[in-house]
Each structure stands twice: as structure tokens, then as C-alpha cells.
C-alpha positions as a Markdown table, in Angstrom:
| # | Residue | x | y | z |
|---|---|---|---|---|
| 1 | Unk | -15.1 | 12.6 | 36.1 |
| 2 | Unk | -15.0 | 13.6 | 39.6 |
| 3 | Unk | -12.3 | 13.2 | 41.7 |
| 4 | Unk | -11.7 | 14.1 | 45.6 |
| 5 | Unk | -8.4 | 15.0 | 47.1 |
| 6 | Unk | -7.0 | 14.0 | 50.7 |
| 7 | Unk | -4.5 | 15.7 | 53.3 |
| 8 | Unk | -3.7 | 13.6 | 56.0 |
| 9 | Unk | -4.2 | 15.4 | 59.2 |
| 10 | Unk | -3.0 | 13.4 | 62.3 |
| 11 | Unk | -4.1 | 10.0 | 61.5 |
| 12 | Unk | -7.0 | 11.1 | 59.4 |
| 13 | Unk | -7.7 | 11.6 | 55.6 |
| 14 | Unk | -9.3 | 14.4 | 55.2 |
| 15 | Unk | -10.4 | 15.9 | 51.6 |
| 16 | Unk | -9.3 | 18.9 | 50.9 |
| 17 | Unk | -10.6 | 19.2 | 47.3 |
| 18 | Unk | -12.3 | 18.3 | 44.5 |
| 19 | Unk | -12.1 | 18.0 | 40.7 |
| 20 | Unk | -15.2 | 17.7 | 38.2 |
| 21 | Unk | -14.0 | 17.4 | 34.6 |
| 22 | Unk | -17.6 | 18.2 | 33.4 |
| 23 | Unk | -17.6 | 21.1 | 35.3 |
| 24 | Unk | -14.1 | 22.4 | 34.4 |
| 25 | Unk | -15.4 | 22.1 | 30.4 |
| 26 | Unk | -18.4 | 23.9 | 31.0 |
| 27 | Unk | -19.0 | 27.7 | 30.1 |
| 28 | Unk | -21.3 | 30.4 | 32.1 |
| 29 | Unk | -23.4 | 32.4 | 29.5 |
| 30 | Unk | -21.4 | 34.9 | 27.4 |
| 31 | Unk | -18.7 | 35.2 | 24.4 |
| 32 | Unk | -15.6 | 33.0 | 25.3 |
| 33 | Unk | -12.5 | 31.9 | 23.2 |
| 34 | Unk | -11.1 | 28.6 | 23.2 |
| 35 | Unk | -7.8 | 27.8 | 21.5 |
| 36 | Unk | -6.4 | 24.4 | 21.7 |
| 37 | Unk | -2.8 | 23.9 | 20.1 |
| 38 | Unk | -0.5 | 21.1 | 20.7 |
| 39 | Unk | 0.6 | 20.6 | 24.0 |
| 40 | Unk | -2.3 | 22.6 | 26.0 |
| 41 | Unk | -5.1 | 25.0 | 25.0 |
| 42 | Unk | -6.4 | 28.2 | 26.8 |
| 43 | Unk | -9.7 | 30.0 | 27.5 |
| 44 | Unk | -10.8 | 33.2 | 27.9 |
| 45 | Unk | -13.9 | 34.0 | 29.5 |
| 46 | Unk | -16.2 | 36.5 | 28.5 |
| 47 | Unk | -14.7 | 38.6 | 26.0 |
| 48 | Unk | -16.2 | 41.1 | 24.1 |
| 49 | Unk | -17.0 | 40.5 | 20.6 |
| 50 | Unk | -15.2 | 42.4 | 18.2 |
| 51 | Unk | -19.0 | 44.5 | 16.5 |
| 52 | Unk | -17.1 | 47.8 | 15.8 |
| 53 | Unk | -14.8 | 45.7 | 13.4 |
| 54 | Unk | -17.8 | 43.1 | 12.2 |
| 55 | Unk | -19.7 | 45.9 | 11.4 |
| 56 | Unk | -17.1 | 48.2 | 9.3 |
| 57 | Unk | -15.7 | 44.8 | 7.2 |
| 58 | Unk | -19.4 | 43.9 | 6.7 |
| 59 | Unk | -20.0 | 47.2 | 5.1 |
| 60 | Unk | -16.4 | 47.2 | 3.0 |
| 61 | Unk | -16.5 | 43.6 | 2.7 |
| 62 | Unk | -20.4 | 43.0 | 0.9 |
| 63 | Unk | -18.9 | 42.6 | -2.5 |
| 64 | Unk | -16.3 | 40.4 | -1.5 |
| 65 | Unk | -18.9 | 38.7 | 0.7 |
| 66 | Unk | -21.5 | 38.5 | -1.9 |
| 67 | Unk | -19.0 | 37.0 | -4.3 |
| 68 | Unk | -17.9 | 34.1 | -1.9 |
| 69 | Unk | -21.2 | 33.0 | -0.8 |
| 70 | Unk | -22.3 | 33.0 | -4.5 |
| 71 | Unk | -19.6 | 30.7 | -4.9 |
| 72 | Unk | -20.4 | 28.5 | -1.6 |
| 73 | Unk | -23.9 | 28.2 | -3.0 |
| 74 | Unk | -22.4 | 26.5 | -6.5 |
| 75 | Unk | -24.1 | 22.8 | -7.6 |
| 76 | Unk | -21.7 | 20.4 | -6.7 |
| 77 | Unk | -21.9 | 16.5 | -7.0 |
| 78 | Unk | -23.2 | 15.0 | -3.7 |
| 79 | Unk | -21.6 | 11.6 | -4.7 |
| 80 | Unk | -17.6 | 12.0 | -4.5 |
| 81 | Unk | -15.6 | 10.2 | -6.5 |
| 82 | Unk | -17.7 | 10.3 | -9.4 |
| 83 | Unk | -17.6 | 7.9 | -12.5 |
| 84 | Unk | -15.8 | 9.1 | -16.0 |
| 85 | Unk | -19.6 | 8.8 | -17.5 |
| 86 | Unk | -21.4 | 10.8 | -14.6 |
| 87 | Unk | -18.1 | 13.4 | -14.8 |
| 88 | Unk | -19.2 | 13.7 | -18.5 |
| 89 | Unk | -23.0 | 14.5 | -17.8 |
| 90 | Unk | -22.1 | 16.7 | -15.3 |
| 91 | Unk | -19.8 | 19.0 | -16.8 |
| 92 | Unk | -22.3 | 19.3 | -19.7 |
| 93 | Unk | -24.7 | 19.8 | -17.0 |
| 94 | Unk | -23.1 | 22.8 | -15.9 |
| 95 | Unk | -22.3 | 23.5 | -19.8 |
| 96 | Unk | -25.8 | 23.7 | -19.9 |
| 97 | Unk | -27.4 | 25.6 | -17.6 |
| 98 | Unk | -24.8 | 27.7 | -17.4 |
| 99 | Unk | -25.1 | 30.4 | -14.1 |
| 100 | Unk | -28.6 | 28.4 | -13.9 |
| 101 | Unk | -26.7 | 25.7 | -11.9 |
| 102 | Unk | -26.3 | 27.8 | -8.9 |
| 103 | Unk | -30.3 | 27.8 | -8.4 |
| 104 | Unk | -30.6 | 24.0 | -9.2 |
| 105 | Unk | -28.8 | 22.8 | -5.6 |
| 106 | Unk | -27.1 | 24.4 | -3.3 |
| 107 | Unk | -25.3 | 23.5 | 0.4 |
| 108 | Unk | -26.7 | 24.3 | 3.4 |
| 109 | Unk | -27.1 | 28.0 | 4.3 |
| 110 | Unk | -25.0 | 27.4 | 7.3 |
| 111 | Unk | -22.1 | 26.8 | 5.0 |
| 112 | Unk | -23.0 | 29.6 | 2.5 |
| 113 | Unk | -22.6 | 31.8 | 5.3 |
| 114 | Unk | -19.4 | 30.5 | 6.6 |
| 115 | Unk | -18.1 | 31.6 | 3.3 |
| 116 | Unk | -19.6 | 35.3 | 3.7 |
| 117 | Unk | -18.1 | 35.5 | 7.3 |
| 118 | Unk | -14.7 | 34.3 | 6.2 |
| 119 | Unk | -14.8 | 36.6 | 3.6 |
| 120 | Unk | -15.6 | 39.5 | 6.1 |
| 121 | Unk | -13.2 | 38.2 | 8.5 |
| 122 | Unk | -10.2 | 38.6 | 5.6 |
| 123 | Unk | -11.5 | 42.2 | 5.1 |
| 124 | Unk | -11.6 | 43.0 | 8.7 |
| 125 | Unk | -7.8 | 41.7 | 8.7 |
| 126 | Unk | -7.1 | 44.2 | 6.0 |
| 127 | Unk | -8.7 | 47.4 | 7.5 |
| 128 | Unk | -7.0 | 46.2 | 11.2 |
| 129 | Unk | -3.5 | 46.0 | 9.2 |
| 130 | Unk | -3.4 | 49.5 | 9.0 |
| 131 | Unk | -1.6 | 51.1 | 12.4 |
| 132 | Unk | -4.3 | 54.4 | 11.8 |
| 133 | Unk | -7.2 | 52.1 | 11.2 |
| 134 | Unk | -6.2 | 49.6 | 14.2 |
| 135 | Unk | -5.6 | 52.8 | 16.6 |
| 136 | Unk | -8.4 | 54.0 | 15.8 |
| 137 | Unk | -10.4 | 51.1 | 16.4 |
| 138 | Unk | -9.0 | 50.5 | 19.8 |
| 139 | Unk | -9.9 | 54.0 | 21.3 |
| 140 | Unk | -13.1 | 53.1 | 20.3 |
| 141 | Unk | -13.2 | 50.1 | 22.2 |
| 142 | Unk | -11.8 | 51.8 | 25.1 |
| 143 | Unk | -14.7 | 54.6 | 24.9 |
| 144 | Unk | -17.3 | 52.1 | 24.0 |
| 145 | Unk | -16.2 | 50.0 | 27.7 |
| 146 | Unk | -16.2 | 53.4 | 29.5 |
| 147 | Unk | -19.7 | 54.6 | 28.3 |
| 148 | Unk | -21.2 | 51.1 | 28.0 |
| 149 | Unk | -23.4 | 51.4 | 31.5 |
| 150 | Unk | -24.1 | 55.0 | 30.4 |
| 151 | Unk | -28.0 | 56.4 | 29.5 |
């Protein structure tokens, strides 16, 4: 929605500015954070990504990770609720084919790796909890924004 604003000058309206709600929503190219909470939300533009971290919880993290999505990738029942009978068959299903089921059907691979990047995520949190770790980590941000235009 676009919306112009006047000043009366002498006898005149004059606008002074304007508001585009379609403009105000939209992002530039780049890493931004949006957090909306109740009663307002804020933005930050163009942050940088947190890589040093990604990358040391990714390498800690890969069992942990490897567990998770193996669990996001478990058979489930499409339909929800099921009947008693269909209950039945598919708990002897999964009595059945045992670890097999996890091949049979899976979710979408966007959704098995949500569950490996939570999982890093809670292992990132654990490394950053540390004060050594998290000191650590932001000297190396601080180099890494010094050096960054440097060959």
C-alpha cells in the first residue's frame, strides 16, 4: 500500500513523503534476520552468517546429526488419525521390516535436513556455552572482518 504525506505550506498541500508497504517488506540481496515477537518485530540487514561456528558444530555435531536425520527419515503413516485396524497393520509393519522401514518411505529431504541442522545448531549452542570456546570464536570473527578484503 502506498501512501503520500502532506505539509501545508501557506495555502498549499504539499507532500512531503511517501510510504510503500511493499517496499518497506522487501530485502536487498544478502543474509538478514527477522524476529517478530508480540507487539513489534525487528530486522537486521546484512549480517554475517555465523560459518566459523556452522562449520566446527558440523564437524562435532555429524553423529548427533546423522542420528536425527535417520530419525526424520523414519516411515510414518501419511493418513493421521488412523483406524484401530490400520494401527494394527502398521505396527506389525514396522514389526516386520524392522530397520527396513526407514527405506520403504521417507519425508521430504527438505525436512530430513531440518533435523540435521537443528541438530547442529544444539551442538553449536553447546561449544558457544563455553566462555574459552565463545572468546575464541569471536576474535576470530573480528580477524576474519579485518582480513576479509585481503589477497
Amino acid at each position: 500500500m502506498k501512501k503520500i504525506y502532506y505539509e501545508k505550506i501557506g495555502r498549499r498541500y504539499v507532500p512531503v513523503k511517501e510510504y510503500d508497504s511493499d517496499f518497506a517488506d522487501s530485502y536487498t540481496h544478502g543474509t538478514h534476520l527477522l524476529m517478530i515477537y508480540p507487539g513489534g518485530q525487528s530486522r537486521k540487514y546484512n549480517i554475517d552468517p555465523n560459518y566459523a561456528a556452522l562449520i566446527a558444530a558440523a564437524r562435532v555435531a555429524s553423529e548427533a546429526m546423522v542420528y536425527a536425520m535417520h530419525n526424520a527419515s523414519e516411515l510414518k503413516p501419511r493418513q493421521t488419525p488412523v483406524t484401530e485396524g490400520q494401527r494394527k497393520a502398521w505396527e506389525a509393519l514396522a514389526k516386520s521390516f524392522g530397520d527396513d522401514r526407514f527405506t520403504v518411505s521417507h519425508p521430504s529431504l527438505h525436512d530430513i535436513a531440518q533435523a540435521g541442522v537443528r541438530a547442529m545448531q544444539l551442538e553449536a549452542d553447546k561449544l558457544l556455552s563455553n566462555a574459552a570456546v565463545r572468546k575464541a570464536y569471536e576474535q576470530f570473527i573480528f580477524l576474519s572482518k579485518l582480513t576479509r578484503n585481503q589477497k
